[in-house]
Structures are given as structure tokens and as C-alpha cells.
LOMARTOR-385576 format. One record per residue (C-alpha): y, z negated, x negated; residue in one letter. Coordinates in Angstrom, 2 decimals. Example, Ala and Ser with C-alpha at 12.3 -4.5 7.8 and 13.67 -1.06 7.14 Angstrom:
! residues 2
<py=-4.50, pz=-7.80, px=-12.30, code=A>
<py=-1.06, pz=-7.14, px=-13.67, code=S>
//
This chain:
! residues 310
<py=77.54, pz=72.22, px=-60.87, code=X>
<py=77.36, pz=68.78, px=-59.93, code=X>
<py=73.92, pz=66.79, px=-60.46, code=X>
<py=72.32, pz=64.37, px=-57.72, code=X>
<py=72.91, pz=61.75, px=-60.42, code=X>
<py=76.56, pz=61.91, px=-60.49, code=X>
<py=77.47, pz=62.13, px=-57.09, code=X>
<py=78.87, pz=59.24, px=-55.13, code=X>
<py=75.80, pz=58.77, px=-52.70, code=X>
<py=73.98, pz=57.70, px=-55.96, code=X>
<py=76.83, pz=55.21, px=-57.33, code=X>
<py=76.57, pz=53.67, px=-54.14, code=X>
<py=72.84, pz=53.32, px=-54.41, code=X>
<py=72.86, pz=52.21, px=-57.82, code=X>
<py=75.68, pz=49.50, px=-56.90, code=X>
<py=73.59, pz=48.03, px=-53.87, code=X>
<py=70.76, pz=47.92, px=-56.66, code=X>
<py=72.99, pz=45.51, px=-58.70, code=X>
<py=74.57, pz=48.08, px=-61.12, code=X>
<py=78.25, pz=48.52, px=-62.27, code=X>
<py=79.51, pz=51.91, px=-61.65, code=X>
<py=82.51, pz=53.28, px=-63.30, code=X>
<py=83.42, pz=56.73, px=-62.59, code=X>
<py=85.50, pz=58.09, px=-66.22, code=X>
<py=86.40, pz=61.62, px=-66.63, code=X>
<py=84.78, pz=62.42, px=-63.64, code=X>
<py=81.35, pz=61.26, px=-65.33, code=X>
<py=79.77, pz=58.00, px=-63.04, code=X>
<py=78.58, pz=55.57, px=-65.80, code=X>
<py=76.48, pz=53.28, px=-65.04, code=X>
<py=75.96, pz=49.73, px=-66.49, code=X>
<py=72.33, pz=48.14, px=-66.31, code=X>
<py=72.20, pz=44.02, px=-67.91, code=X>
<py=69.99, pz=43.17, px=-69.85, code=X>
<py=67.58, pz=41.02, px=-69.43, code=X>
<py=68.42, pz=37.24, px=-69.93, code=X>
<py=71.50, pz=38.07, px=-71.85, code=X>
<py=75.13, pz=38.59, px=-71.24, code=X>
<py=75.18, pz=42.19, px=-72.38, code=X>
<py=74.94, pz=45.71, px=-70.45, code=X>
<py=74.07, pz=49.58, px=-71.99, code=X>
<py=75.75, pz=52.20, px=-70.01, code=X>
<py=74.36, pz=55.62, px=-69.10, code=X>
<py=75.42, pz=58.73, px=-68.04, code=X>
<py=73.39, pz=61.23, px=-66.90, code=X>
<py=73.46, pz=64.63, px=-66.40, code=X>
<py=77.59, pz=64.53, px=-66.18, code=X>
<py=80.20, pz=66.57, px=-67.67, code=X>
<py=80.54, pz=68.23, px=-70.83, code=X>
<py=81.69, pz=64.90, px=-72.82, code=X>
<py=83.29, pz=67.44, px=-75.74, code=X>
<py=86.14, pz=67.87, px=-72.97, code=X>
<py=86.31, pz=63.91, px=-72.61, code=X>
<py=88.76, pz=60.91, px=-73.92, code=X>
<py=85.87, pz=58.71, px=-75.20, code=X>
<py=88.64, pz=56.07, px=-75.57, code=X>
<py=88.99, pz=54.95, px=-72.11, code=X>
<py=85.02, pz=54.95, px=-71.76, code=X>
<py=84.55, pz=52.45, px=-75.40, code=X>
<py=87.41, pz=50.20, px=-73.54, code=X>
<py=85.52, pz=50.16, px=-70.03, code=X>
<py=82.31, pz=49.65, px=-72.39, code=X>
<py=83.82, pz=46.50, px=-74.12, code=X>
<py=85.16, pz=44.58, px=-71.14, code=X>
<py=81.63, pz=45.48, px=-69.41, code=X>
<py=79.80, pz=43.55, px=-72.19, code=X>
<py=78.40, pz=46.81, px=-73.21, code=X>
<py=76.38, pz=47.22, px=-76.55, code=X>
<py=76.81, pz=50.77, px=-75.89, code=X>
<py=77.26, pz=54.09, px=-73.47, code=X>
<py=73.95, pz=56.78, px=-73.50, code=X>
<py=75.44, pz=60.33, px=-72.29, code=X>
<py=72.79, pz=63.17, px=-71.51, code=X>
<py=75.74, pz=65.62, px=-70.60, code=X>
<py=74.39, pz=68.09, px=-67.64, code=X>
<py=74.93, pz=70.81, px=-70.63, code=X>
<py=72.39, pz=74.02, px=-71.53, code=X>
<py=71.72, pz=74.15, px=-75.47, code=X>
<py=71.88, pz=77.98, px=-74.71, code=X>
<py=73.91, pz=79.83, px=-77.22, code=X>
<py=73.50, pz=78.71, px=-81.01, code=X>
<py=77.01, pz=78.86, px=-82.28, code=X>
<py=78.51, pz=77.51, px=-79.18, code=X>
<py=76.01, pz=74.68, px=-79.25, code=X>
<py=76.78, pz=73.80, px=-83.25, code=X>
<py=80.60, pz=73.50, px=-81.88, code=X>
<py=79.76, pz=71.14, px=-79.24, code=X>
<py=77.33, pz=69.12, px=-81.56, code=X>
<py=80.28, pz=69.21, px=-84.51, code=X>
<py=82.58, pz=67.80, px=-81.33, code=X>
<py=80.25, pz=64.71, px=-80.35, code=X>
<py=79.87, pz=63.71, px=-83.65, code=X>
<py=83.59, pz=63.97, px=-84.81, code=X>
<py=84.17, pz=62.06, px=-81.29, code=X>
<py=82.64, pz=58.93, px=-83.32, code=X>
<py=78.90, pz=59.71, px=-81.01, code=X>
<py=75.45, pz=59.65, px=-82.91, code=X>
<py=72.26, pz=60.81, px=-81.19, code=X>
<py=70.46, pz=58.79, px=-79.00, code=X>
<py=66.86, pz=58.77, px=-77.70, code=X>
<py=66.48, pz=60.68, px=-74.74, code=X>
<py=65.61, pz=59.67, px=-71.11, code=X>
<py=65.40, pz=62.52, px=-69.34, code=X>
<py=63.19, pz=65.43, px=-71.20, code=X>
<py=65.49, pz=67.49, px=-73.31, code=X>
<py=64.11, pz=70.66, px=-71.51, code=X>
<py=63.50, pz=71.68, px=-67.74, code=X>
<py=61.94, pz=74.37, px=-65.80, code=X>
<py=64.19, pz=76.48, px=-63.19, code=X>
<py=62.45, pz=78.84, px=-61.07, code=X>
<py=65.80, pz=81.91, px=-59.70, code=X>
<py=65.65, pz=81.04, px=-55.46, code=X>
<py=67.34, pz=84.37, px=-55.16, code=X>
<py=64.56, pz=86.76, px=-55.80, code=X>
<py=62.47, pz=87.53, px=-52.78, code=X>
<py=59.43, pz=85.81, px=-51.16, code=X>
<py=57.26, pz=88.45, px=-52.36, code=X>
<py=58.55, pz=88.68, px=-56.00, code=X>
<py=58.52, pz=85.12, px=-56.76, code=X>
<py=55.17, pz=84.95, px=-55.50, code=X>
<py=54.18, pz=88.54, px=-57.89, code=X>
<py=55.36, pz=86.35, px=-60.58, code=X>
<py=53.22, pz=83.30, px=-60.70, code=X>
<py=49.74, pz=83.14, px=-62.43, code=X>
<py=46.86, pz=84.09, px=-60.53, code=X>
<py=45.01, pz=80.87, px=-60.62, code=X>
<py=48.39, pz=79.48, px=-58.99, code=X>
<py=48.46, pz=81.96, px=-56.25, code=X>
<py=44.77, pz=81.57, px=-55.76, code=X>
<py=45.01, pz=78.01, px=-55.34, code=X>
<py=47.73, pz=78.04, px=-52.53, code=X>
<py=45.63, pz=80.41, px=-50.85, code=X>
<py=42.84, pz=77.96, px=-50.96, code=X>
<py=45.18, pz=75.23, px=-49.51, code=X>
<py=45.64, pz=77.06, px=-45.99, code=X>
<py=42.02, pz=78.31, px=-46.20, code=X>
<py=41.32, pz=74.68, px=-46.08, code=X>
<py=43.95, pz=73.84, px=-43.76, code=X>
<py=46.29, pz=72.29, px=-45.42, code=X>
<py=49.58, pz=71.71, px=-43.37, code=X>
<py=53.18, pz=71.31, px=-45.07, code=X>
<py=56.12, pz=70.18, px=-43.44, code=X>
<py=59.71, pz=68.58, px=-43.73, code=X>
<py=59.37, pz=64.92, px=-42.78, code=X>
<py=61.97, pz=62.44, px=-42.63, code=X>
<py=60.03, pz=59.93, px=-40.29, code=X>
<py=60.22, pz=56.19, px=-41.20, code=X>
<py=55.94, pz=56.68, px=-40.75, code=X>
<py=56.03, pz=59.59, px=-43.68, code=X>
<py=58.38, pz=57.35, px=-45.62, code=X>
<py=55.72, pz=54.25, px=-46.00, code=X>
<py=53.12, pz=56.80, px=-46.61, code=X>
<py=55.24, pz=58.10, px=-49.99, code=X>
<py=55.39, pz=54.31, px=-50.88, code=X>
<py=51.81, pz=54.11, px=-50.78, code=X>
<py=51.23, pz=57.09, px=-52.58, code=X>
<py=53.63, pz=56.43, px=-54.76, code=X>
<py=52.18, pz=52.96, px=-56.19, code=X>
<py=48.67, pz=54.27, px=-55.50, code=X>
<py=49.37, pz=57.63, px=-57.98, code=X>
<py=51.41, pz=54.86, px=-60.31, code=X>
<py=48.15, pz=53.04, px=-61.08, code=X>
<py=45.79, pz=55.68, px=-61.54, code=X>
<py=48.00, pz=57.20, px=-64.21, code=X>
<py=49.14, pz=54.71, px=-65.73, code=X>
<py=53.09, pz=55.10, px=-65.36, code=X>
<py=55.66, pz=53.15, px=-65.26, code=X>
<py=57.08, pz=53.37, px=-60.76, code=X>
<py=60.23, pz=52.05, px=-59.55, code=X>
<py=59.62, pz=49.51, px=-57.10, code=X>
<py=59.71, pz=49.60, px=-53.37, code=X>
<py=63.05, pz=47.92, px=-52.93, code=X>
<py=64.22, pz=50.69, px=-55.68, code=X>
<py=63.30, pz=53.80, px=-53.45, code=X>
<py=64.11, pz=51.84, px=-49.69, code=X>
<py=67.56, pz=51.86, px=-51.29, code=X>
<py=67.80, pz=55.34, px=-52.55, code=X>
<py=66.25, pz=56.83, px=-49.42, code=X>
<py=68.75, pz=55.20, px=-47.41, code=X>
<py=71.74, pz=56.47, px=-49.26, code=X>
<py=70.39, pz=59.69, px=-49.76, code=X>
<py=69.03, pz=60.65, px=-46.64, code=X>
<py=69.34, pz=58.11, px=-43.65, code=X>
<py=72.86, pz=57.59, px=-44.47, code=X>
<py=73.89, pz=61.32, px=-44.20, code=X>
<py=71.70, pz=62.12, px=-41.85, code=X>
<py=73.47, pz=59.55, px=-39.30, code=X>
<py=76.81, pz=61.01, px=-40.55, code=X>
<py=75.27, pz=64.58, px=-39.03, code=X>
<py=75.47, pz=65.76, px=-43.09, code=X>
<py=72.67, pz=68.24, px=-44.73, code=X>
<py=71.06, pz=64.95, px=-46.69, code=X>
<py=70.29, pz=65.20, px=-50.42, code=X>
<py=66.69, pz=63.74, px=-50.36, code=X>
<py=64.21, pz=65.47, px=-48.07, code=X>
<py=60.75, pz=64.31, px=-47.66, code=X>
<py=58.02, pz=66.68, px=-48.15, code=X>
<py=54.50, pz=65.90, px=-46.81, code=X>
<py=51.35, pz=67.88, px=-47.04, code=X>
<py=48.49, pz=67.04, px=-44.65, code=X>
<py=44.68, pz=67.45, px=-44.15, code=X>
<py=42.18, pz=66.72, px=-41.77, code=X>
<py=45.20, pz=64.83, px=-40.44, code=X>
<py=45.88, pz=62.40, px=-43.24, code=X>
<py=48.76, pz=63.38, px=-45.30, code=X>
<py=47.51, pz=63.06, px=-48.89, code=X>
<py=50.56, pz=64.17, px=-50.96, code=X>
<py=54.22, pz=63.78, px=-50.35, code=X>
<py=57.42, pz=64.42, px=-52.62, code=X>
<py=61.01, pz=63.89, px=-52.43, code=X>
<py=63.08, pz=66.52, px=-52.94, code=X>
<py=66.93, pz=66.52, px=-53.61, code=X>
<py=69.05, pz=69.33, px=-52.68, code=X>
<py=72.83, pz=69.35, px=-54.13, code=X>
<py=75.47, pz=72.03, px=-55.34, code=X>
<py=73.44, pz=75.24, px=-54.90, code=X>
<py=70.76, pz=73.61, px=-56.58, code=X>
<py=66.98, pz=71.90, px=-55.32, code=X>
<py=65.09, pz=69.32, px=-57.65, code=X>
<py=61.90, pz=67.57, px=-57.61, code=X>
<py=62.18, pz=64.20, px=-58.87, code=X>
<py=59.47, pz=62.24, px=-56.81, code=X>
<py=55.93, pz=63.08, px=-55.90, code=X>
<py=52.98, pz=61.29, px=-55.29, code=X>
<py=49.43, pz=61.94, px=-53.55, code=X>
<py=45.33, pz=60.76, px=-53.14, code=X>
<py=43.09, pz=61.64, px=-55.68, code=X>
<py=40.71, pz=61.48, px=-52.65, code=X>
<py=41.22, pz=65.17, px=-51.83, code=X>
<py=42.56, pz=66.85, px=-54.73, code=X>
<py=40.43, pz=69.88, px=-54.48, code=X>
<py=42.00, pz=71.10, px=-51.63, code=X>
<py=45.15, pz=71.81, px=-53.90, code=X>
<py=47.57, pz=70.61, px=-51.40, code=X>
<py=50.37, pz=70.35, px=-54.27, code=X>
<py=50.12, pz=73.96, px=-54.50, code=X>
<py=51.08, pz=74.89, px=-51.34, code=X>
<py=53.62, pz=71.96, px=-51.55, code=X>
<py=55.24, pz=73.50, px=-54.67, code=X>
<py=55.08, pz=77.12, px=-52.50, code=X>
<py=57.10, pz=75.40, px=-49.26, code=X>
<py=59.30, pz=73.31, px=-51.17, code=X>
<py=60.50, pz=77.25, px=-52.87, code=X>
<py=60.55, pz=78.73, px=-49.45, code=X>
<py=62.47, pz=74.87, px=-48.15, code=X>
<py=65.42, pz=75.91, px=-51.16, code=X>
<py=65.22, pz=79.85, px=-50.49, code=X>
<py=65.94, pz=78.49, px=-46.42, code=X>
<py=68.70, pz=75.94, px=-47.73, code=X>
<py=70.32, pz=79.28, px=-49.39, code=X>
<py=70.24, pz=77.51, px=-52.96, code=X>
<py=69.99, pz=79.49, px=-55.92, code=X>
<py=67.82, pz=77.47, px=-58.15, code=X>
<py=64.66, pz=74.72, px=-58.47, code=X>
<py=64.87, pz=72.47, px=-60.75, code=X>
<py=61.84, pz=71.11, px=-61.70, code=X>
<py=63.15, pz=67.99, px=-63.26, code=X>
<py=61.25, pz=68.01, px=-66.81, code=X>
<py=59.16, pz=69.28, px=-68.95, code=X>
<py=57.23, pz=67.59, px=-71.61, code=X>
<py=54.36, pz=69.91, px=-73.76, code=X>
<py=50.79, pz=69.09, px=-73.26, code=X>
<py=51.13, pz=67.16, px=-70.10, code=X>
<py=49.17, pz=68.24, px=-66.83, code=X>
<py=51.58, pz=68.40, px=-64.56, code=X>
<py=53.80, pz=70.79, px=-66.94, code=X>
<py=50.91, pz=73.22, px=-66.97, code=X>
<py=50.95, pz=72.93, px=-63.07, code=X>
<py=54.65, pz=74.12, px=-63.24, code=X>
<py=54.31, pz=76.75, px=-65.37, code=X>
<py=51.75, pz=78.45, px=-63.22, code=X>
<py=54.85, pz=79.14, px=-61.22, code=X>
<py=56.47, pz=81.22, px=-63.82, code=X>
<py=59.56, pz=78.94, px=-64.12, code=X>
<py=62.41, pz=79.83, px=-67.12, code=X>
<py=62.64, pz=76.96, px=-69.44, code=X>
<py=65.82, pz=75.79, px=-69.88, code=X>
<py=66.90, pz=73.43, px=-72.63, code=X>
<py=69.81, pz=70.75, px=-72.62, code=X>
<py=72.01, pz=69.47, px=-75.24, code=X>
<py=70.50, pz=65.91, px=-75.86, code=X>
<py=71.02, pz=62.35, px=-75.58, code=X>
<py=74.48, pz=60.62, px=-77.59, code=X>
<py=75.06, pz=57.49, px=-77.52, code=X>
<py=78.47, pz=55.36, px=-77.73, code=X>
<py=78.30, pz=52.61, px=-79.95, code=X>
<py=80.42, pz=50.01, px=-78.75, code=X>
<py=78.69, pz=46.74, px=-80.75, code=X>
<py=77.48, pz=48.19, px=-83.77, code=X>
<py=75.42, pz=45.23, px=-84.75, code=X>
<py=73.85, pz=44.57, px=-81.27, code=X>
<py=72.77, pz=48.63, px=-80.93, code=X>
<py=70.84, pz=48.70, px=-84.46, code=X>
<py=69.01, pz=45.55, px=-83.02, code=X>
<py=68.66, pz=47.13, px=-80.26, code=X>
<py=67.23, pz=50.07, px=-81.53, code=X>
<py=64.91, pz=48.13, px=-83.59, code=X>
<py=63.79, pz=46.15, px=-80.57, code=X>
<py=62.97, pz=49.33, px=-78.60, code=X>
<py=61.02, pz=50.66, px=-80.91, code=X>
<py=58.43, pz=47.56, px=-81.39, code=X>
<py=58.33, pz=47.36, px=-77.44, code=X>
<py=57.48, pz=50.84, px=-76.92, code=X>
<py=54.48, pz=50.16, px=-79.58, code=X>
<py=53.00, pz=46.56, px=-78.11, code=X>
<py=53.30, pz=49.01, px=-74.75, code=X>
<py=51.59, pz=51.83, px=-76.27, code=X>
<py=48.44, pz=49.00, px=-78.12, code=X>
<py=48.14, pz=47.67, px=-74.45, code=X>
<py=48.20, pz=50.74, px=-71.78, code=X>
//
């Protein structure tokens, strides 16, 4: 399958953002600058199998971009042992070492193809008791592409941003991707790969998420809501409609897009009885061997003055 992040919709986002896109092997790299220097780090993300690819042409494409070097996260399940320790032996004899990961090296997937009834059977109690709370309170759910519901996520967004404490895109970011992934192919009269989902009470909506939908698969890469009416567990019945929004689509599997132990929101997901599913890491392509250990070195220090000051 093809993921969101390696389709063209998002090179042309990410090129009307500022980045250079290269598409190699049928893998979109893309190159970011750094910061007041002259240099650029590719990624790839969630693209082919790279064992299958002619790193060659990708180190060449790497050097004339400046790059110090090219982060793959191959789109590939760490599933069976032996096949994975041939794939690993691959990367490595391919001249790749591994990298630190952006994405989280494992996911949930909940199956779309099993009934209404069944996938609901399947998820904890507490989670089925909680959506059932959300309509007792009234809680409405709905697809909603509107340029009104669209500011609203923006809000949200920066609003849920600063009471947790993470790092959010910013608004020029996601005006840019929602245009390319939505308004764009919804003028074109295409099935668009971001959907907005809203969830509404007493007439305020109070959570929204984006939602991609791509290759016979639905993700959830974007959500935000209020804290001001979080026990009405709206995200609940948002998680319930966004199912029954794939199952409608006919795609055969959510992704949840992460998982990371310990965190709140992965215990939300799991009250939906998701399968984990683990991926086979992050490799990097050194390109400028002395520029990536500094690099490396220089990550590390401003992940830790990041840490001392959250």
C-alpha cells in the first residue's frame, strides 16, 4: 500500500512549504535546510521497502542537495523474525546505520472488515460505556469540511498544543496541507484524503480531528479539542464514527498513527481493542560523515536543554 506521506498531494504540499522533493525508487524524499546553514537532511517516510532500492542514486541526489544525510522509516512490518534479520543484514550491507526514529516504531490497526456489532463486542467496557455516555449527553458527530469547522481545528489545535505541552505545526503548516489534501481534490470532484471530523455539544464543537483516507487504508494523524467539556467523552464517540466513516469508505484498516507506552492517549486507543503492529525502524544515509556525528551530538544536547525547560 501506498502511505498519505508518499503520495504526490503531499510532495506538493511539502514543496509550497519550502521543501525539496525528489521522488527515487518510487520513495518521495524530502529535503528540510537547516537552520542558518547551507546544509539539508532528507527523509523518507513510510516509503518502500529500501532493501529493494539503488541507494546510489539517492547518496548522489543527497550530495548535490547539500545533504548531511537521508532518514528512511520504510512503510515495512517487523513481522516475521527471520525475514526481518534478512532485511536488517540488507540495510546495513547497503552502507545504512540506524537512525533515531520519528514516527513511533509501532502502531495500532483496528480490521474495518469485521462488522459493526463485532468491532464494537471487542472493545473494553469502559470504552463502550463511554460512547454511550456521549449520545446520552448529546453529543453530535459529523463529517465537516466547512471553511467555519476548519478555523475551529486551528483553534483547538493551538489551544490543546499549550495545555500539553507539545510541540504544533503552525497555522500556515496545516492551511497548506488542508488545501492540498482536501480543497484541492475536492474541487477536482476526487474522494479527498483529509476529512474533517467534528464532534459537537450544546452547539459548540469541542473536538475535531483530521482524518486521512488513502489505499484501502484510514489514519488519524490530527486531533485536537476543549478541556472545557471533557467529561462528556466526545472523543469516544469520535473514535466510534471515524470506524463507522472508514467501514462507509469500504477501507479495510485504521491506522491509528502511533503508539508510544505509558502515554494517555495510547491507553485511549487500546480501549478499542486495536492489533499492534510494529515497523522496521528508522536508517539513516550518511552522506557527510563528519557533519552527521555533529549532528547527532547536537541533537542530543537540544533535546536535553528542551527537556530542563518544558
Amino acid at each position: 500500500m501506498t502511505h498519505p506521506l508518499q503520495t504526490k498531494e503531499w510532495a506538493e504540499f511539502r514543496k509550497e512549504w519550502g521543501n525539496e522533493v525528489e521522488f527515487i525508487d518510487n520513495n518521495l524524499i524530502i529535503f528540510s535546510k537547516i537552520p542558518y546553514t547551507n546544509f539539508t537532511i532528507g527523509t523518507c517516510l513510510k516509503g518502500n521497502d529500501i532493501a529493494r532500492s539503488d541507494l546510489t542514486i539517492a547518496r548522489k541526489i543527497g550530495q548535490n542537495k547539500n545533504a548531511i544525510f537521508i532518514k528512511y522509516e520504510p512503510n515495512t512490518q517487523k513481522s516475521d523474525i527471520h525475514a526481518c534479520a534478512s532485511i536488517i543484514q540488507s540495510y546495513i550491507k547497503s552502507g545504512l546505520v540506524k537512525g533515531k526514529t520519528l514516527f513511533t516504531p509501532t502502531t495500532f490497526w483496528i480490521d474495518l472488515t469485521k462488522s459493526e456489532e463485532g468491532l464494537l463486542k471487542s472493545f473494553s467496557s469502559k470504552t463502550r460505556y463511554n460512547i454511550r455516555l456521549a449520545l446520552k449527553h448529546g453529543v453530535k458527530v459529523k463529517i465537516d469540511n466547512s471553511d467555519e469547522a476548519f478555523e475551529k481545528y486551528l483553534e483547538l489545535t493551538f489551544e490543546t498544543a499549550k495545555r500539553q505541552g507539545f510541540y504544533a505545526h503552525t497555522e500556515k503548516y496545516h492551511r497548506l496541507m488542508w488545501r492540498h489534501l482536501n480543497q484541492k481534490l475536492i474541487a477536482n470532484s476526487q474522494q479527498p484524503i483529509a476529512t474533517l471530523l467534528t464532534a459537537t455539544y450544546k452547539g459548540e464543537i469541542i473536538s475535531t480531528w483530521i482524518l486521512f483516507a488513502h489505499d484501502g487504508f484510514l489514519y488519524y494523524p490530527y486531533g485536537a479539542s476543549t478541556d472545557k467539556y471533557k467529561g462528556v467523552m466526545a472523543n469516544n464517540l469520535m473514535m466510534w464514527e471515524a470506524i463507522k466513516f472508514g467501514k462507509k469508505l469500504g477501507l479495510a484498516t485504521f491506522d491509528l498513527w502511533g503508539r508510544e507506552e505509558g502515554k494517555g492517549f495510547t491507553k485511549f486507543k487500546e480501549g478499542y481493542n486495536p492489533k499492534v503492529v510494529e515497523f522496521i525502524g528508522s536508517w539513516d544515509l550518511i552522506i557527510n560523515k563528519p557533519l552527521y556525528y555533529s549532528y547527532k551530538i547536537a541533537e542530543k544536547i537540544r533535546w536535553f536543554i528542551l527537556r530542563l525547560i518544558k
